[in-house]
Legacy VTK file of the C-alpha trace (Angstrom):
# vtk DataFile Version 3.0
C-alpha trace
ASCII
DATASET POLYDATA
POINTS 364 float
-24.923 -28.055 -27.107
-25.594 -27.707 -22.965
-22.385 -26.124 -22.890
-22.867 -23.471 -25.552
-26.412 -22.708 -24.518
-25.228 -22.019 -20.696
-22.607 -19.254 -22.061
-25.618 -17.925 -24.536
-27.869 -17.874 -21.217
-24.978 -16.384 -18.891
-24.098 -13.518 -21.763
-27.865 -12.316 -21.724
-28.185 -12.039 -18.061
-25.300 -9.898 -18.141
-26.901 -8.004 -21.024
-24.721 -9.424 -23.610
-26.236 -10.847 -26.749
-24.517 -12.740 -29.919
-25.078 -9.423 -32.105
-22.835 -7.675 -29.624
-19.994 -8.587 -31.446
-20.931 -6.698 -34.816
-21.936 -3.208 -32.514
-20.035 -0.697 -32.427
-17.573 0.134 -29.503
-17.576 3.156 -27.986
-14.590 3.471 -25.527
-14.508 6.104 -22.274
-10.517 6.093 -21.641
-8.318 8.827 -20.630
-4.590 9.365 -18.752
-5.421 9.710 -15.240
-5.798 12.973 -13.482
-5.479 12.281 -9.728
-2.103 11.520 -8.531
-1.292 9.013 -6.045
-2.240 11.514 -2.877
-5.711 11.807 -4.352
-5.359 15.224 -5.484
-6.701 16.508 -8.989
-3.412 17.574 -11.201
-5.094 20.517 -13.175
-9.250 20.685 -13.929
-8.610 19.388 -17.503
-10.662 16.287 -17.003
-14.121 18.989 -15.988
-13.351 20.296 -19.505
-13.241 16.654 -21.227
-16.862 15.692 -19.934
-18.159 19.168 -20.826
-20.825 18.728 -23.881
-18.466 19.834 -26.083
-15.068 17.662 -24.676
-13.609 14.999 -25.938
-15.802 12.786 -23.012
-18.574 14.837 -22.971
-19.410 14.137 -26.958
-19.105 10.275 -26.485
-22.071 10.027 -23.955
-24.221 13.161 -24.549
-24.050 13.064 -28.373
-24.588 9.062 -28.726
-27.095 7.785 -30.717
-29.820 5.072 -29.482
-28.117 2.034 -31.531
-26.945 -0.315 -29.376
-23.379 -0.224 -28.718
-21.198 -1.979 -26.285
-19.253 0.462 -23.915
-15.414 -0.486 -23.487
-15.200 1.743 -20.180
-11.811 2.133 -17.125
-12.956 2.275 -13.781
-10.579 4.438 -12.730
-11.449 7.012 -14.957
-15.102 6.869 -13.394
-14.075 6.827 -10.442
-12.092 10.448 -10.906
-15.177 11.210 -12.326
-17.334 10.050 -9.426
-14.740 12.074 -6.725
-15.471 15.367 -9.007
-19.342 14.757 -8.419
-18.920 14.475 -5.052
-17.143 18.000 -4.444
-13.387 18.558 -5.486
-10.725 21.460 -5.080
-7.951 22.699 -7.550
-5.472 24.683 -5.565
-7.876 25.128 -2.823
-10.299 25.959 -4.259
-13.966 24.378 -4.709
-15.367 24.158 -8.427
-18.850 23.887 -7.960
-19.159 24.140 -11.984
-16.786 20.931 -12.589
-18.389 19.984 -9.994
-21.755 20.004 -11.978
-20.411 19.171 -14.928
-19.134 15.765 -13.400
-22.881 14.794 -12.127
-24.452 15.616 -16.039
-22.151 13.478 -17.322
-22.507 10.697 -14.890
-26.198 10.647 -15.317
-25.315 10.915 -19.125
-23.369 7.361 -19.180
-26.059 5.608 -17.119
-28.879 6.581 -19.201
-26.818 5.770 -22.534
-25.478 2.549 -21.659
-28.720 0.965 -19.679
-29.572 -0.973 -22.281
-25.992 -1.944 -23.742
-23.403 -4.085 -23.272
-20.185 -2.371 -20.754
-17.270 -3.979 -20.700
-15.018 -3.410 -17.795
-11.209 -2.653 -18.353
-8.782 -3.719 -16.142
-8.355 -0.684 -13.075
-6.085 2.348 -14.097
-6.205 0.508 -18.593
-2.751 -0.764 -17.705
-1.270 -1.652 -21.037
-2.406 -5.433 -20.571
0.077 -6.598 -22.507
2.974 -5.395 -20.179
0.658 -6.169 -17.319
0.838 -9.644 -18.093
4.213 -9.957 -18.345
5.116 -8.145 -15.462
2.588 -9.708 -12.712
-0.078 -11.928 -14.571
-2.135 -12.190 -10.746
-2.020 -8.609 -10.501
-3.032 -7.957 -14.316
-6.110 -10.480 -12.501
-6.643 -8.362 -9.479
-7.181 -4.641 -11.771
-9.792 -6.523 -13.528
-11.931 -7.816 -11.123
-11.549 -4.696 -8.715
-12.473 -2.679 -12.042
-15.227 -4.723 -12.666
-16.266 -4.266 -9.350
-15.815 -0.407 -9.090
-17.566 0.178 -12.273
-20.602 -2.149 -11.320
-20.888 0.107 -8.035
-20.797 3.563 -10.063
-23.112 2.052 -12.797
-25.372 0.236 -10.419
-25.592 -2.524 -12.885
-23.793 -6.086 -13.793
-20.580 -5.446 -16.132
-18.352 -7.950 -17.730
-14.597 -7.628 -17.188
-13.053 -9.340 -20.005
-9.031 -8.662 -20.881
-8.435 -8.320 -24.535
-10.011 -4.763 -24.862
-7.773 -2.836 -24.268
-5.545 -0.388 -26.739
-2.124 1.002 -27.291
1.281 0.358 -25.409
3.131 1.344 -22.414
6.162 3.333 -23.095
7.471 2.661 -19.251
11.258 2.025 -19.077
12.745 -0.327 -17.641
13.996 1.552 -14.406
10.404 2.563 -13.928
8.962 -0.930 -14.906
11.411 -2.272 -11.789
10.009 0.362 -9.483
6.265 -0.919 -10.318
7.679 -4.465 -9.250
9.085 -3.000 -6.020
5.895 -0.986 -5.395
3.373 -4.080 -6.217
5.209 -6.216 -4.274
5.614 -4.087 -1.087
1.624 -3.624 -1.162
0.753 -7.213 -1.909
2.556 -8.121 0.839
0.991 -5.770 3.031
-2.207 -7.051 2.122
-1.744 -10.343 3.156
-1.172 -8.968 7.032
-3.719 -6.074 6.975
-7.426 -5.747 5.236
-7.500 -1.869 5.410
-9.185 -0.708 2.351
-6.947 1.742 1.979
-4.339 -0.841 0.715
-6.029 -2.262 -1.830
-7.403 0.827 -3.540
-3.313 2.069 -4.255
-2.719 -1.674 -4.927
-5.184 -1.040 -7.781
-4.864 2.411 -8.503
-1.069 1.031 -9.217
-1.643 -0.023 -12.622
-2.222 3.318 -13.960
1.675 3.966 -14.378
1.093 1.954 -17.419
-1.692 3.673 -18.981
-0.757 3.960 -22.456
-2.327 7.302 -22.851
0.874 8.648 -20.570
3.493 10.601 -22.225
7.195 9.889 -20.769
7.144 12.859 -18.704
4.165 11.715 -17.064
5.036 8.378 -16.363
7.842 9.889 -14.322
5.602 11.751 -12.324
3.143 9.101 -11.917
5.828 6.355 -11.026
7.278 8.513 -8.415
3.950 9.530 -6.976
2.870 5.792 -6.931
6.486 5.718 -4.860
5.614 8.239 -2.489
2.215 6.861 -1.742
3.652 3.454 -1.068
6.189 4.494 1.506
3.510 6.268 3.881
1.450 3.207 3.079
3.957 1.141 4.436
4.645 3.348 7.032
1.449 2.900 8.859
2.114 -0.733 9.895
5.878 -0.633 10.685
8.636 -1.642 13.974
10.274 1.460 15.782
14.136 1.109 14.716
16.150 2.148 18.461
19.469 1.672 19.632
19.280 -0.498 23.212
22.522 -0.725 25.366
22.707 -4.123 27.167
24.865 -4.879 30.142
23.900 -8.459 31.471
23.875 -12.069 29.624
19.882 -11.583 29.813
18.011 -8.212 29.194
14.526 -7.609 28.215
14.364 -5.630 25.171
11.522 -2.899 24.427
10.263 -2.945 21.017
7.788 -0.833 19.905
5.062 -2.110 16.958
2.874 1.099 15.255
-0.774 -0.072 13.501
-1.922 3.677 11.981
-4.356 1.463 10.213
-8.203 2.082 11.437
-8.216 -1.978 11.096
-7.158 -4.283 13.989
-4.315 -6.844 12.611
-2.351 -10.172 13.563
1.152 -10.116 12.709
4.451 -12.234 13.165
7.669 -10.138 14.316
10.817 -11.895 12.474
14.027 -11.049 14.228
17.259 -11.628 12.639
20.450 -10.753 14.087
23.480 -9.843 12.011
26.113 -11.774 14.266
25.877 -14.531 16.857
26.551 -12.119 19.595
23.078 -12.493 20.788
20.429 -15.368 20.757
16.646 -13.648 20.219
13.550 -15.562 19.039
10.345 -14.549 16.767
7.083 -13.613 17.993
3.981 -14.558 16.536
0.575 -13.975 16.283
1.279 -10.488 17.825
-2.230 -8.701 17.927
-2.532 -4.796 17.126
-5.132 -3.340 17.524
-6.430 -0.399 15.056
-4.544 3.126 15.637
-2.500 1.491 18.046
1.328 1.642 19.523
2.030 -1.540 21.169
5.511 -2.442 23.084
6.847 -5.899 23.293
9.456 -6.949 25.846
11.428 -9.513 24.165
13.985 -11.589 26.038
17.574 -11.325 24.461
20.594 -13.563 25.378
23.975 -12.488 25.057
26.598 -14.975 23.785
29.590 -12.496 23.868
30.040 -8.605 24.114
30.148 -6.309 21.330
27.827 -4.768 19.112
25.010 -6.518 16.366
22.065 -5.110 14.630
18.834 -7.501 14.129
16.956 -6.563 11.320
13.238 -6.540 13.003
10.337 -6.906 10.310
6.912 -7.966 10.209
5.801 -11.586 8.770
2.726 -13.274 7.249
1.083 -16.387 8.133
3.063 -17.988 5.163
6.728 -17.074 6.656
7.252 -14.222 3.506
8.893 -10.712 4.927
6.643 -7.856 5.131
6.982 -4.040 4.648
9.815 -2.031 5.619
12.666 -3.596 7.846
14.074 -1.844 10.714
17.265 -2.081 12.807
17.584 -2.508 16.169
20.922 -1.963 17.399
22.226 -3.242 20.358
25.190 -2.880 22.163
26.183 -5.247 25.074
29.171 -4.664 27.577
29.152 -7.710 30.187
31.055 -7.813 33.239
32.695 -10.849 34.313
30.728 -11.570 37.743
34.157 -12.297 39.524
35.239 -8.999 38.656
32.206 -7.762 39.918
32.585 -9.263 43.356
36.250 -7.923 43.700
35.280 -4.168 42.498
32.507 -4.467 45.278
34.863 -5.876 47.924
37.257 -3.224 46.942
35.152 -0.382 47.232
33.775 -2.430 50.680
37.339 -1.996 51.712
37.706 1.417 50.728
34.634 2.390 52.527
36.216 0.442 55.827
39.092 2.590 55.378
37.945 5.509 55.192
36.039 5.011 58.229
38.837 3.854 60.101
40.990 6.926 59.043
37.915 9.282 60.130
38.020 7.712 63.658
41.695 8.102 64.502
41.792 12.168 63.320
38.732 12.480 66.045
41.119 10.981 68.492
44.200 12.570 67.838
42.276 15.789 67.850
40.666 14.808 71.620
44.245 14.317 73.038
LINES 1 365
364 0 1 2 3 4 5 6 7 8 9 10 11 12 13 14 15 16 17 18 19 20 21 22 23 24 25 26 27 28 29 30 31 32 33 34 35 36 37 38 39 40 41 42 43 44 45 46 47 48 49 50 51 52 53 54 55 56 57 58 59 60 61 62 63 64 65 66 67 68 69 70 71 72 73 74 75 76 77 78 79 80 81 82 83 84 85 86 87 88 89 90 91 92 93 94 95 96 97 98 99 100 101 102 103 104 105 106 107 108 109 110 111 112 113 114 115 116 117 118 119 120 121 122 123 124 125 126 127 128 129 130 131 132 133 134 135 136 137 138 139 140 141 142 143 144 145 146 147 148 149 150 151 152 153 154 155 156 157 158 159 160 161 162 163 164 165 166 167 168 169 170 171 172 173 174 175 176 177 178 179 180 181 182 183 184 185 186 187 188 189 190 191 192 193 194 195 196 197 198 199 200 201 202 203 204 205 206 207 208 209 210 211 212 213 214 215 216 217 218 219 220 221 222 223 224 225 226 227 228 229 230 231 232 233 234 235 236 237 238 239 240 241 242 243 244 245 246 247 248 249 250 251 252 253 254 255 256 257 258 259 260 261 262 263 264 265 266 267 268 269 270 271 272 273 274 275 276 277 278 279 280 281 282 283 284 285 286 287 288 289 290 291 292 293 294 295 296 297 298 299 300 301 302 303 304 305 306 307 308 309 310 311 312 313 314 315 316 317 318 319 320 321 322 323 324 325 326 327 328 329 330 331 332 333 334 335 336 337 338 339 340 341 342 343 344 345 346 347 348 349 350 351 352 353 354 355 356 357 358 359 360 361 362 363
């Protein structure tokens, strides 16, 4: 009974009652609009919320009955970007612009004294979420329950098992998603930019189930695009170095575009066993930074070898994009050095020699 009168008292705090369950649901979900650069597509969505769209009917014609509200985050937060001043091809709509603060007010004034339930960031298909990533199907709800408890400026609940309708993503595009989480979850664990985890969560949208196949191949390639100059920001200057002695200091250069200071680990793996080279940790960048390491390299034999320079985490996992460093190394033998020098001492010698007996023979 202590048990099942805690949940009763933690569902009413949250504004959550028993009867919830028998109101209606009203759900705000849409494809999203923005693509992965932050830029608005077309201005369909300022139509949608428009008294008479498709949006615009849900929260300006609702009745006072209470209701709970089934709402995505993301779709807010488009909405949210629009009230704050947006462009289509350049140019400002003040109108959408207008439209998006009515209907903002709209939705806080309708749902203040409902139930909202909080989708999971981007309404990934939560189905497909769950089998692809089950953490990250985890992180899009609590960053949408977050997010929507910021534009609301109220408590929310995020609860998985709302959600409608499937993902259509194919497989080649469900591997890319993989690739693309991956590359930013790593990145998170070496740098807290913000920036990072709002694509990290902005990621799910490729499987909104409201997509049509066309625009999951947009969207997936877009989510692509933004990942590479994510990654790009933290990254190791590939160079080619030529190396002439059995120990040379190498320059390396380390970029942090980031506006956030970070603490890194350089892994450095060489291809061959032409050269010994060691890691370097707890390398500290600071924010906007370039930074150049001088790393000590031995060289076992001459030839060439590429190491394969990339950042690491605390936890020994590869981060980001790798980069090659190649290096080329041409020793010389230091006998052969002492007898080229003694030559060319000798040569010198001569040359003297043969200088001083012209002068004479021309005196006589």
């Amino acid at each position: 009974m202590k048990k099942v009168a805690i949940v009763l008292l933690t569902l009413i705090a949250f504004g959550v009652t028993p009867a919830d369950a028998a109101t209606p649901v009203v759900r705000i979900t849409d494809k999203p609009h923005k693509d992965f650069e932050s830029e608005f597509r077309n201005n369909e969505l300022a139509t949608l919320i428009t008294p008479e769209g498709k949006l615009g009917k849900i929260v300006f014609n609702s009745a006072n009955s209470r209701k709970t509200w089934v709402i995505d985050p993301a779709l807010i937060d488009e909405i949210a970007d629009m009230a704050d001043g947006y462009s289509i091809a350049g140019k400002e709509d003040k109108v959408g612009q207008l439209a998006a603060q009515n209907w903002l007010f709209a939705l806080k004034f309708t749902t203040l004294n409902n139930s909202v339930i909080a989708l999971p960031y981007g309404n990934p298909d939560q189905s497909l979420a769950k089998r692809l990533a089950p953490s990250e199907l985890r992180f899009y709800s609590s960053y949408g329950k977050q997010r929507l408890e910021l534009q609301l400026g109220r408590p929310v609940i995020a609860e998985n098992g709302w959600s409608k309708g499937a993902s259509r993503l194919s497989s080649p595009f469900r591997a890319l998603y993989t690739d693309n989480r991956r590359m930013l979850t790593g990145l998170s664990t070496i740098s807290t930019a913000p920036e990072i985890t709002t694509l990290r969560a902005r990621l799910g949208t490729v499987m909104n189930p409201a997509l049509d196949e066309s625009e999951r191949v947009f969207f997936s390639y877009s989510a692509t695009r933004a990942v590479q100059a994510m990654t790009a920001k933290l990254r190791v200057i590939p160079g080619r170095y030529q190396l002439t002695s059995t120990t040379a200091k190498l320059p390396v250069t380390l970029v942090n575009s980031f506006d956030t200071p970070t603490v890194v680990n350089l892994s450095l793996i060489p291809l061959n066993s032409r050269i010994r080279i060691e890691n370097v940790n707890n390398i500290q960048l600071a924010a906007k930074s370039r930074q150049q390491l001088t790393l000590e390299v031995n060289v076992i034999a001459p030839g060439s070898v590429l190491v394969n320079a990339q950042f690491m985490n605390s936890k020994g996992q590869l981060v980001g994009e790798q980069s090659e460093l190649a290096l080329s190394s041409t020793i010389i033998d230091s006998r052969v050095t002492w007898f080229t020098t003694a030559a060319a001492v000798l040569l010198f010698l001569g040359a003297i020699t043969q200088s001083v007996r012209r002068v004479r023979k021309s005196r006589k």
